[in-house]
N, C-alpha and C positions, 0 to 999 in steps of 0.2 A: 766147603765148596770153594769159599776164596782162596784159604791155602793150597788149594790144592792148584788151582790156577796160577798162582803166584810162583808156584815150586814149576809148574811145566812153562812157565812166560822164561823164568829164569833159566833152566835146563836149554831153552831152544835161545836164548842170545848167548850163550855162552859155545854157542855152536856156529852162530849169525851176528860174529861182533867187528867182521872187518869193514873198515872204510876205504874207497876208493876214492883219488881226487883228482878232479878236473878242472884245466888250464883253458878258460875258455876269454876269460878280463885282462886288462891292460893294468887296470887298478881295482881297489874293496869290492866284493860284491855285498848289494846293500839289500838283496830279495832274491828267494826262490820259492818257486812253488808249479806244483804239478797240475798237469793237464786232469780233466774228471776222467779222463778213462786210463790214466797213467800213465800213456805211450810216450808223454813228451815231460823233460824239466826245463823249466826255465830259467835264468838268473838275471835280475838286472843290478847296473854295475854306477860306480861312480864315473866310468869311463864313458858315459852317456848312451851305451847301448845294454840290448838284449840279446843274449844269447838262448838259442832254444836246441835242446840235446833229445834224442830220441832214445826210449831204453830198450836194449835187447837183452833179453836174459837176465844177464849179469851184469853187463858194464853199458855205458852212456858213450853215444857217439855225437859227436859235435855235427847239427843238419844248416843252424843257418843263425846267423848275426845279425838283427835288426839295428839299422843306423836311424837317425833323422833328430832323435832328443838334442836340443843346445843343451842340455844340462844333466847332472847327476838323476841317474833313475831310481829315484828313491824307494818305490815299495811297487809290485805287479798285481796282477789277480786274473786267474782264469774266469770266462764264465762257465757258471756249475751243468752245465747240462750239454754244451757246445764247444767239443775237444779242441776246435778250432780257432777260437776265438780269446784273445789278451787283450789287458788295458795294461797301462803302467803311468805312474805320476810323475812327476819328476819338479826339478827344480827351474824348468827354463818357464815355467808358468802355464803348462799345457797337462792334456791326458788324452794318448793314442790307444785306439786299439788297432790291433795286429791280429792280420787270417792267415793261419800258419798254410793254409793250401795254397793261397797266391802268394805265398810270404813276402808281403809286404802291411804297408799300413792304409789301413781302410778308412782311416777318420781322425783327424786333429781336434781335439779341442780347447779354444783357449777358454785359460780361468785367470782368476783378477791376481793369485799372488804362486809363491815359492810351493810348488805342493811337498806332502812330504809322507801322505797316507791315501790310499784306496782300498777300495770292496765293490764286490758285486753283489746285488740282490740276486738270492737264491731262484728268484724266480727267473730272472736274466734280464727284466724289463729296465732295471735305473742301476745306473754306476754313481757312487757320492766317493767326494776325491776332498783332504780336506789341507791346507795350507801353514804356511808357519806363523798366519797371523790369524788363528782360530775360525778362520773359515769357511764351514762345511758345504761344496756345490753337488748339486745332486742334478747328474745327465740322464737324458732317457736314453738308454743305450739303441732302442730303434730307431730313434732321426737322429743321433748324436747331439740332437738341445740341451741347454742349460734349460731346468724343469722350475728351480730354484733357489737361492741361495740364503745361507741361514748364517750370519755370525754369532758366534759365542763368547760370551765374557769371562772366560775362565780357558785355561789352558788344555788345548782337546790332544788327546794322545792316540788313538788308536780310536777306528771307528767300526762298527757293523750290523749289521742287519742281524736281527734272528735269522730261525731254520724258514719261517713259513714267510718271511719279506715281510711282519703286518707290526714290527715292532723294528725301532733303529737306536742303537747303541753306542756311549761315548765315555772314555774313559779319562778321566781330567787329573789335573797337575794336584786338589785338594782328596785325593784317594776316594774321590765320588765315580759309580756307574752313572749317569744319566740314561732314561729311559726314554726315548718321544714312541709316539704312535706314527705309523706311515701309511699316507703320504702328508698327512694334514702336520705333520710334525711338532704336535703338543705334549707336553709336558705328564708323562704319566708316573714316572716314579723318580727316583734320585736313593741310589746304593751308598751307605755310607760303607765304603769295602777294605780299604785299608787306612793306616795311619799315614802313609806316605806317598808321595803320587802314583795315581793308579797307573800303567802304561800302556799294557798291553789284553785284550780279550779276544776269547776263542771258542765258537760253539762247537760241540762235541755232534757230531754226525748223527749221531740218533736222537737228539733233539729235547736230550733229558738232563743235558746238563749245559752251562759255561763256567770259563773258566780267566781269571784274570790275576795277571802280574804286577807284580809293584816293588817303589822302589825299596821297600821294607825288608826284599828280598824276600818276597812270600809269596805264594802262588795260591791262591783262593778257589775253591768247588763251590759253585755255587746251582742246586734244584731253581733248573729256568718257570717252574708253573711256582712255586712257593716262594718263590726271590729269597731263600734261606740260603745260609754258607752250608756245607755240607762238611766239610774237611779244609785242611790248609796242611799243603805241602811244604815245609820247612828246611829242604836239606843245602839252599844257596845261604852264601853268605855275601851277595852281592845284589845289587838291582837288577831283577826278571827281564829281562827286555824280550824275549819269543816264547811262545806256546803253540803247542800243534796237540790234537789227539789224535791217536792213530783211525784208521778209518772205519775200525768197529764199537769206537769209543771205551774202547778195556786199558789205554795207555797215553800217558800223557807224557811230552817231552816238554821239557825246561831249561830254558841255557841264557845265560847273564855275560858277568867278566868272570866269574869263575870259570876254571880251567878244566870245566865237564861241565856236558851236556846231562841234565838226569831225566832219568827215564822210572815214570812211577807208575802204579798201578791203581786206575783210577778209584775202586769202589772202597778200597781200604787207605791209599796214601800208600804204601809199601812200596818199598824200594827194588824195582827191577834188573835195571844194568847203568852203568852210566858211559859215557864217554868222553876219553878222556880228550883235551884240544889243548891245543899251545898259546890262545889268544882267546879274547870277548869274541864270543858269538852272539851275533845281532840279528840272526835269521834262522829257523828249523820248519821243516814240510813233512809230515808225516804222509807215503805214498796213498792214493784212494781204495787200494785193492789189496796192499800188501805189508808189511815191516820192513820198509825202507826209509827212512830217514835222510831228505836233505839237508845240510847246513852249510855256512860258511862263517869264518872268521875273522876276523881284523886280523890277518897273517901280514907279515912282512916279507919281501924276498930275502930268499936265505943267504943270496949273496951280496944283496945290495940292501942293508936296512933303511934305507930312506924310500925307499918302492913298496908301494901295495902288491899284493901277490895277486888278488883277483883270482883264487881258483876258491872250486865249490866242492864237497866232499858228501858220497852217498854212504850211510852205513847202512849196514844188516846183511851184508852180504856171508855168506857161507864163509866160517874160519876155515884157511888151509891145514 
């Protein structure tokens, strides 16, 4: 059954392997990610704003520029249930969210340092945004309060919530998951998951699995009810920095400083397509509904090396 799926995932990107790119930054873009109903991408930029692209069909049309961040917008997040609705962190020491219907910003909040990570609770109730001096603040996204603030003693790299909001997740500089229970945010397990810092984690849409990067260049599966590894994907030879599953959880994308994206097949590890890139990729969005693939790369302008390029590339599109 898995070959057989393996053979038809391959057969159909070998048909759905081109990328389009979009020119929407001044400079790097440092995050993209999709709306939950898919209609909208978004990207945010070192150039201190947001751009958000509507998809039709095939290609992405550029609808609107969110300005206001003093600083590089380091990581976004939709919330999962309200197409309408962005947070985004950044470095000026704040976290906005943005109502793509009024398109503007509906809410500022300030926090004590540099942010440089966010997530939404699945349920949509708390946004936790976490800083570069291990910080984790956790907002109610319906008054936009700070609910709480929690420092940690060890280097936090990526943070999130489970599928069901009742467990919150962190992935540290010593190749530990941390596990707290939410909201009371006590200490329920500690993953020892890699040998080298952990960076980045990702739950798989159907709620049966996560998935974490490290700088081992190892991508870890890991059964969320058994906290057992299940498999390790091994085909980088550089530090993991992004992880998406695609939105039926049968595909996993991977991209570091190696110069592909890889694209696995979650139940076995099998190799499905990769892509290839000119640069480190620091960001991949697998679409909600479909095989599309955002990313973006540490590009340079091609005619002026000392410029960020600032553009964002969608693959899966139908080969010509």
């Amino acid at each position: 059954m898995n070959t057989e799926k393996i053979e038809e995932f391959q057969r159909y990107f070998k048909c759905h392997s081109k990328s389009k790119e979009y020119m929407g930054h001044s400079s790097k873009v440092h995050s993209v990610g999709w709306s939950c109903d898919g209609k909208r991408l978004a990207s945010g930029s070192f150039d201190k704003c947001v751009c958000i692209y509507t998809l039709d069909r095939d290609r992405l049309n550029k609808e609107i520029t969110f300005k206001g961040h003093g600083g590089s917008v380091d990581q976004l997040c939709w919330h999962q249930t309200n197409p309408d609705l962005l947070s985004t962190a950044s470095g000026d020491k704040s976290v906005r969210i943005w109502d793509t219907r009024v398109q503007k910003c509906v809410a500022t909040i300030n926090t004590k340092g540099e942010n440089i990570n966010i997530t939404w609770s699945p349920n949509g109730n708390a946004i936790a945004v976490g800083n570069k001096e291990d910080l984790v603040t956790f907002i109610d996204a319906r008054t936009h309060k700070i609910e709480a603030e929690e420092q940690f003693h060890f280097e936090v790299n990526e943070i999130s919530w489970n599928n069901t909001s009742d467990l919150f997740f962190l992935t540290n500089g010593q190749g530990c998951i941390h596990i707290l229970s939410y909201p009371d945010l006590k200490r329920q397990h500690i993953l020892k998951a890699h040998p080298g810092t952990c960076i980045c984690i990702e739950f798989d849409p159907t709620g049966k699995y996560f998935a974490t990067g490290s700088a081992d260049a190892l991508v870890s599966l890991w059964d969320i009810n058994e906290l057992a590894c299940k498999r390790v994907f091994t085909r980088m030879d550089w530090p993991v920095r992004t992880i998406s599953f695609s939105y039926d959880g049968q595909l996993l994308a991977s991209a570091s400083e190696d110069l592909l994206i890889d694209i696995g097949f979650v139940e076995t590890g099998d190799k499905i397509a990769d892509i290839s890139v000119e640069a480190a990729t620091f960001t991949v969005a697998w679409h909600p509904s479909q095989y599309l693939l955002a990313y973006a790369c540490d590009d340079k302008d091609t005619y002026d090396r000392k410029r960020d390029a600032g553009s964002l590339k969608v693959w899966g599109f139908p080969s010509d």
